[in-house]
N, C-alpha and C positions, 0 to 999 in steps of 0.2 A: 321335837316335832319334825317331821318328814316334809322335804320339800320337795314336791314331783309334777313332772312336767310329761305330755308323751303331744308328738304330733305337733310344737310348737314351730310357728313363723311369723317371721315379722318381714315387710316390708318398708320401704323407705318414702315417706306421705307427699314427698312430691315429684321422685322417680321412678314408685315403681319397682327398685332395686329391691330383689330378694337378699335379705339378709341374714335373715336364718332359714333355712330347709329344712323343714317337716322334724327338728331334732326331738328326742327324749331324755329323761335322764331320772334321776330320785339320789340325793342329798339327804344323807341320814345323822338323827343327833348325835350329838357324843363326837361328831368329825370335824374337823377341819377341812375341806375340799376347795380346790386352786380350781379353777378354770384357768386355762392358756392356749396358746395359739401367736402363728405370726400375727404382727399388726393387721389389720381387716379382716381379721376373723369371723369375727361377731363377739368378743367376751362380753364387753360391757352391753352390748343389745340382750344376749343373752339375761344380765344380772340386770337391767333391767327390766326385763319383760317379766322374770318370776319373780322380780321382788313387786310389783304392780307401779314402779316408779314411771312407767313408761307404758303408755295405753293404745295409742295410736297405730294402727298398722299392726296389731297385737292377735293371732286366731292360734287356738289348739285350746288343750285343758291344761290347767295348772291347780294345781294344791300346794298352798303354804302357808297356812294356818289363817288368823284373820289380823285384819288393820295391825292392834292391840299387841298380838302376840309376835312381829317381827318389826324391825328399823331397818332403814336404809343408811350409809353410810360413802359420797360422791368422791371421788377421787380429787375436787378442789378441798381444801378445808375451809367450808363456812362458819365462820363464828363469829358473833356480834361483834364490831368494835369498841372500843372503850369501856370494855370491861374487865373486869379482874377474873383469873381462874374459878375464887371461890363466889363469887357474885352470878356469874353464870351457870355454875353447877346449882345453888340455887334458884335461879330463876326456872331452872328446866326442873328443880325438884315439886317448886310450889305448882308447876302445873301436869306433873306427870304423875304424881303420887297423891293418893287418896288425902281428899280436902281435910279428915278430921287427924291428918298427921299435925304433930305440934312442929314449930322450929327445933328443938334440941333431938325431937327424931329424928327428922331431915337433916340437919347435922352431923349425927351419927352415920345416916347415910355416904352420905359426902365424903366425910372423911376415912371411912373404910374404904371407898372407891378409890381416890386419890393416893391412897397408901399402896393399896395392890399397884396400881396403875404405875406408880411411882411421880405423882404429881404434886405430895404435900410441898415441895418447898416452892413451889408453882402458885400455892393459893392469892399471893398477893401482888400476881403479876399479871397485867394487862395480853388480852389475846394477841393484840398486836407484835408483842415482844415477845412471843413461844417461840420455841425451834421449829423446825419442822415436824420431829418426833413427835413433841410433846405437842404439837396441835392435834396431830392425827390422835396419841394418845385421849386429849379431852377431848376428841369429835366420840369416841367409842363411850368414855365414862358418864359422858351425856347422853348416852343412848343408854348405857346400863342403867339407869336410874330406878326405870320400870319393868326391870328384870326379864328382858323381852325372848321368846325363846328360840330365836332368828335373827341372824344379822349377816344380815349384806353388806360387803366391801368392796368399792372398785377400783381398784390399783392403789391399796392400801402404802405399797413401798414404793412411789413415784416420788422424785426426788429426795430421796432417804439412801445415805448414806452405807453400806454393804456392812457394818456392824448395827447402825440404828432400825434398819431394816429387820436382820435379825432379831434383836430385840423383841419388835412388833409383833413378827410371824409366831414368835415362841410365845409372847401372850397372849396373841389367838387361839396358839395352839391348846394352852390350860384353861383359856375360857370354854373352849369347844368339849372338854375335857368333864365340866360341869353339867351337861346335859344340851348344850345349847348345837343348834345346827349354823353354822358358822362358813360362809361361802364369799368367797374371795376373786378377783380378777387378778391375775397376773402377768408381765408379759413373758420375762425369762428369768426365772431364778433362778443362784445356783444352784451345785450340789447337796450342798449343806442346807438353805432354804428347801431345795425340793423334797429333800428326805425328812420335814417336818410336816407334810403335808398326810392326813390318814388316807385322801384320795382326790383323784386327778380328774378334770376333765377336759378333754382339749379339743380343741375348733379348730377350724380350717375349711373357710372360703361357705361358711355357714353350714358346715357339715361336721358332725359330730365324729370322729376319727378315734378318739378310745376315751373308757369310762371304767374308770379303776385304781387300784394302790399304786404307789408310788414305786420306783426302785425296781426291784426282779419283777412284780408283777406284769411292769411295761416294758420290761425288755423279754420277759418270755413271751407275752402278748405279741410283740416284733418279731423274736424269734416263727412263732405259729407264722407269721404273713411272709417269711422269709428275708426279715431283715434281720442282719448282726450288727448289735450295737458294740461297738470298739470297748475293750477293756478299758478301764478307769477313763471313760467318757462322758458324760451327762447324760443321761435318757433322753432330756426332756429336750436338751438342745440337737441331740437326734436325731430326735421324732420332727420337732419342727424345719430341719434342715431339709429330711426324704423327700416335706411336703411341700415345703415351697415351692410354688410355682410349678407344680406336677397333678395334674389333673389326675391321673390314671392314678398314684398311689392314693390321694384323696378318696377316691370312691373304691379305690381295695378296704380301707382301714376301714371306711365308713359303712360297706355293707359287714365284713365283719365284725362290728360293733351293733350290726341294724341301725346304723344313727342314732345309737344311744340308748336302747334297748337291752342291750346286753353288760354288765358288769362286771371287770373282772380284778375281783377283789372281795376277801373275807378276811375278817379278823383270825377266824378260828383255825383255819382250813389251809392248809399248805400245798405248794404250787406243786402241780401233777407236773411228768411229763410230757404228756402228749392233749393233743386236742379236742378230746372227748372226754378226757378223764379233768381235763385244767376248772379250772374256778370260775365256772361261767353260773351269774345269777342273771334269768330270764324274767323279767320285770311285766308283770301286764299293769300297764298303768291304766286302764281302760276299766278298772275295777276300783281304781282309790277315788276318780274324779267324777264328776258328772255335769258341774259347771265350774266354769274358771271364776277363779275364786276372785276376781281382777272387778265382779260386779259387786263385789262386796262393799261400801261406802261405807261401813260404821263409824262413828264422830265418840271423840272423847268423853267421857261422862262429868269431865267436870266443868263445873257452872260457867254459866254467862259472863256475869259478875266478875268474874273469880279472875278470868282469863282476860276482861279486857282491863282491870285494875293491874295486873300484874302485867300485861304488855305497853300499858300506858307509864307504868314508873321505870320500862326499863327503857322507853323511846326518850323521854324525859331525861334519865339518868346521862344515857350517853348523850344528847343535844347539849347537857351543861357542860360536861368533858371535853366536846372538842370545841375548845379553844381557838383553834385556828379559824375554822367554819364559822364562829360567833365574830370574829372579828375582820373577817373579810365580810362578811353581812353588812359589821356597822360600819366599816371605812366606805363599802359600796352607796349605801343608802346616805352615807354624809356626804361624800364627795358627790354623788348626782343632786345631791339636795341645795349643797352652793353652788354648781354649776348653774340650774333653773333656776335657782335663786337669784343670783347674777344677773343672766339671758333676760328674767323678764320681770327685773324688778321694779315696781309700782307701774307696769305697764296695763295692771287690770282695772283701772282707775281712770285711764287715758282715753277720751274719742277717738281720739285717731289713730290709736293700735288696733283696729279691728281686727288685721291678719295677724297678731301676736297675740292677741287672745285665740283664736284658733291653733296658732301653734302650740302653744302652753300646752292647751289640752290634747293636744295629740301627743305632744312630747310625753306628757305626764301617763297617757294612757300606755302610751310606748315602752315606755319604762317600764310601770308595773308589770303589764305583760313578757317581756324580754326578761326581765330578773328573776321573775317566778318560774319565767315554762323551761327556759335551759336547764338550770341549776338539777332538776331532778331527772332530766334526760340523761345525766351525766352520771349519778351518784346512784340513782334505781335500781336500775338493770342488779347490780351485787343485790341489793335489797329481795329484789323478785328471788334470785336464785335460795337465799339463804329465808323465805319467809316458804318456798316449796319445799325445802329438805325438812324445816321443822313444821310444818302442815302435815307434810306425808306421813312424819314421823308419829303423827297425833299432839304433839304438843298445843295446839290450840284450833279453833275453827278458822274461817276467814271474815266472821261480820266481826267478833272484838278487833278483830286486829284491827280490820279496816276504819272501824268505829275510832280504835284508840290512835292511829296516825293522822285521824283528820282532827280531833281533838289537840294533839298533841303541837298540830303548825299553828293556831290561836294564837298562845301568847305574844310566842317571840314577834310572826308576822305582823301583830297586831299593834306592838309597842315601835317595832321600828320604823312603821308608818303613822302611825299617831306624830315620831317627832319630825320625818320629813315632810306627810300635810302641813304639820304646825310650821315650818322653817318657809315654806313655799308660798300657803295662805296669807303669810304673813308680809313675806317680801314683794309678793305679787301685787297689793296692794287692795284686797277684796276686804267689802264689808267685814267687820265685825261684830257679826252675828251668831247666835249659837245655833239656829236652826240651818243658815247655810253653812256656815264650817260643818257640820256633824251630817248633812247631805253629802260635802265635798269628802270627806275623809269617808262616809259610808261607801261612795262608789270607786274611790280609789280601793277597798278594800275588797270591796266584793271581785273588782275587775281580778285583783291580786290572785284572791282563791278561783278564779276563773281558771286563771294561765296555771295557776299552781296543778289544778286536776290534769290540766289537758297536758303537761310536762310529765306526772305520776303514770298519764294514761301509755303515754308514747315511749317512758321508760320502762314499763311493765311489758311490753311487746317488743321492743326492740333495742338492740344492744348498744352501748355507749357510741360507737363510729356511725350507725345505720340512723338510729336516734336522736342526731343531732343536726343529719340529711333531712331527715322526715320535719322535724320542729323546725328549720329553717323553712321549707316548703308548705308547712302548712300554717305558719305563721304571717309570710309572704302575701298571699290572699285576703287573707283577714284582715293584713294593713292598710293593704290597695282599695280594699272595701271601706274600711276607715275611714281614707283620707277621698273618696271620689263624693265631685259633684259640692263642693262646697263652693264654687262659684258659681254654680248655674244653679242651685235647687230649688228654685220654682220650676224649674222646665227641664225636670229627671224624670224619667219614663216611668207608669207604674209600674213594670214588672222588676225593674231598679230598683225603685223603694223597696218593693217585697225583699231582693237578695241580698241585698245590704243590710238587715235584717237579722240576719247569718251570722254577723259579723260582732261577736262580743264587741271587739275596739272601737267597733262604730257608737252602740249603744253607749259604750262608757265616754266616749267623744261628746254626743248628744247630751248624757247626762250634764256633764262636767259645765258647759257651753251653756244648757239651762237653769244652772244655779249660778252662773257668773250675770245671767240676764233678766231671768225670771225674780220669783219671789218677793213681786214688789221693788226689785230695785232701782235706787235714786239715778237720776242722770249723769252721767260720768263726767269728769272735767276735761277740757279742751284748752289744749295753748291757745296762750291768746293772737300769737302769729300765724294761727290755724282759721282761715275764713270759712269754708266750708267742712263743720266737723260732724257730718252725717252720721254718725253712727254714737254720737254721745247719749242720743234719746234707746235704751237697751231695749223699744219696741218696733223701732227702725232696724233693730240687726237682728230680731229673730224675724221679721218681716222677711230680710233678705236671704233669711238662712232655712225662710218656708216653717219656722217651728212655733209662729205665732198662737197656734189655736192647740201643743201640744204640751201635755200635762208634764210635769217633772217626774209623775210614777211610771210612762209610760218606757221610757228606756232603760228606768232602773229596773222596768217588771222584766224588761226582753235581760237585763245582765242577771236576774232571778232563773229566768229560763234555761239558760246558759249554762250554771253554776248548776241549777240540779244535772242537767246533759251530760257535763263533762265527768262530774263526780259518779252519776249513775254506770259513764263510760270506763272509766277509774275501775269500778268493783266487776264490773264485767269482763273487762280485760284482766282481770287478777283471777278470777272464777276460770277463765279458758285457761292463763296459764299454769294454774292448778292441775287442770285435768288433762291437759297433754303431755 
């Protein structure tokens, strides 16, 4: 399947920066084709803009074929952690390959991939622990799955070793060999790399400079514009030397090329000597396209079902494996759990604590919030990148996912505050009731999944250093709101009330505050060295706290509000970063 482009550009979405100019080109099966160019070329804007991984700033026409029939392949290697070679190749088979395959088909699968690939002694080894080779090798055998007739590569040999390298190139080279159209970013390969290549395209300063065979082709192509490339020299290192930083030869090559229009390179056909007679194929691309194929949106055909079951056992899978993460969780939530416990022990029992019943429950809303919303500001960001490379790729839609990771924080979240409520409730010195325990642990929990979205939300948008700026700052406000006006509120302004409001930590404060007072509770004890203990009657401190006439539903409904917000913000920000 052909992949052709005529009149493409891209500019850069918040300067402005032309990045590519007006290039053309057409990528034919059966090849292999390098894209190169010095650094700021445009390669990879290029391979992204025809492979459709990259939308923004995106005009011209493009053909290459649809969703289904081509993968994308990022120059980081994303692959799940805590998984085994052969655990992942199936997890991409159950969702790439038609539902009524059995497991020993799939298998068979698999294991022919891995074999070409050179990956069987791989199968029982965690992603973490591949080489570099053989990461890049399973990032392509997971795309073979679904026998795709396009693949896009961007700086496939970045950090790969000048034999490992080779390697790669020569297995692209025989896949491309299969019929597939096979397109590559590169920066400088050798000799030896560059003569494996069936054709070349190279950039320069977003101007297409030549589009052709490799080897004599480009150097009689130079020859024609009056460059000599030096015997036993590299063409390609050359080519990119003349250009460097040279405007004038940049748009010599470029109009001789038409910016990509012109190709000069056949299989069949051997190089003339002169320039009329030489091997020039004139491309009207204005005949293959008529819309860019970049509006195409079609979604994998297999089920709903299918795809959130199978993303929900492999979030699952790895949350058991990493071991270290489960147990910084539970040293975190024990160690705050005796800390509080300590601080404010049988203190909720007391008249005369009235300010350390307030603080309990900020401290405790504090917490919950601070340990949910960091944690994925920090770990996400990898998450986002590697749930877009398998989206684009078609392996699944974005509502199972989304469906199966908010499922999937339940449990664990669930159990390791069940025992730090239970450690806190207990020390604190509160009724023992099962209707307020089961209120106090509900809004510790909702607060939990609160902070947890707006952490998912901030990590989905922004990267681990930026991400951490942002949750400190927008966490900041929320607390200030929180903790104001607890000495004066009878005489907080109304337009106060409203924006406090705002404030999950507030709502979850208020809750907390009225199941330690409400709910029919008995009168607290007071020392007996204590003459005036005002606030042992709990209708005297919601008197003072203005909350006397306020239901206990009414701040768990505002941490209800919340909770749909943040999660609705969650899937919306994972939707834009899909589509940019």
């Amino acid at each position: 399947m052909e992949v052709c482009f005529e009149s493409l550009s891209v500019t850069a979405p918040f300067s402005g920066k032309q990045l590519l100019d007006n290039v053309s080109g057409r990528f034919l099966p059966g090849e292999l084709t390098g894209i190169l160019g010095p650094s700021g070329a445009g390669k990879s804007t290029l391979l992204n803009a025809i492979s459709g991984y990259r939308r923004s700033g995106v005009n011209g026409h493009i053909m290459a074929g649809t969703r289904k029939s081509r993968c994308y392949i990022g120059q980081e290697d994303l692959l799940a952690p805590f998984m085994t070679t052969g655990e992942l190749m199936d997890f991409a088979s159950r969702l790439k390959l038609p539902s009524n395959y059995t497991s020993k088909q799939r298998a068979v699968i698999i294991d022919e991939l891995l074999h070409h690939l050179g990956l069987e002694k791989c199968i029982d080894t965690r992603t973490e622990c591949l080489s570099g080779g053989q990461k890049k090798r399973l990032s392509i055998a997971l795309e073979l799955i679904n026998n795709p007739s396009i693949i896009f590569l961007d700086e496939p040999t970045s950090g790969l070793d000048i034999v490992t390298a080779g390697v790669l190139i020569r297995l692209l080279s025989k896949l491309s060999q299969t019929g597939r159209t096979i397109v590559v970013t590169i920066h400088q390969p050798s000799a030896t790399l560059f003569a494996l290549f069936d054709k070349v395209y190279f950039l320069a300063e977003g101007k297409c400079i030549y589009q052709g065979g490799p080897g004599a082709h480009l150097v009689h192509f130079l020859e024609q514009n009056n460059f000599i490339c030096p015997t036993n020299f590299n063409p390609a290192d050359y080519l990119i030397e003349i250009v460097e930083d040279d405007k004038n030869t940049i748009q010599l090559l470029s109009d001789a090329t038409e910016n990509g229009k012109v190709s000069w390179y056949s299989k069949d056909v051997a190089i003339k000597t002169s320039t009329e007679n030489a091997d020039v194929d004139n491309i009207n691309l204005s005949l293959l396209t008529s819309d860019p194929f970049i509006q195409n949106r079609s979604r994998d055909c297999t089920s709903f079902w299918l795809q959130f079951t199978v993303i929900l056992s492999r979030i699952i899978l790895q949350g058991k494996r990493n071991k270290a993460g489960l147990k910084i969780h539970f040293l975190h939530y024990t160690i705050c759990a005796f800390v509080v416990s300590t601080l404010f022990y049988q203190t909720a029992n007391n008249g005369s604590e009235f300010t350390a019943h307030l603080r309990l429950c900020i401290s405790l809303i504090l917490f919950h919030s601070y340990s949910q919303q960091m944690a994925p500001v920090v770990y996400y960001p990898f998450e986002v990148k590697l749930l877009k490379r398998e989206h684009f790729n078609q392996w699944y839609s974005l509502l199972p996912y989304y469906l199966a990771l908010k499922l999937s924080k339940i449990p664990i979240l669930t159990l390791l505050l069940w025992f730090h409520t239970l450690a806190v409730y207990y020390s604190s010195g509160l009724p023992w009731e099962l209707y307020r325990f089961t209120l106090f642990f509900a809004v510790s929990l909702v607060t939990s999944f609160v902070a947890l979205a707006l952490g998912l939300t901030i990590g989905a948008l922004f990267n681990a250093t930026n991400g951490s700026i942002i949750g400190a700052m927008i966490l900041s406000p929320i607390l200030g709101l929180a903790c104001y006006g607890f000495d004066f509120m009878r005489t907080v302004p109304l337009f106060m009330q409203i924006i406090v409001r705002f404030s999950f930590m507030r709502s979850g404060v208020y809750a907390l505050v009225l199941i330690i007072y409400s709910l029919n509770r008995q009168p607290l004890k007071c020392p007996e060295e204590i003459i005036h203990c005002h606030f042992s009657d709990p209708k005297v401190a919601l008197y003072f706290l203005d909350l006397q006439d306020v239901d206990i539903w009414k701040p768990i409904g505002d941490l209800m509000i919340n909770l749909f917000f943040f999660w609705l913000a969650f899937y919306l920000a994972l939707r834009w970063r899909l589509r940019s």
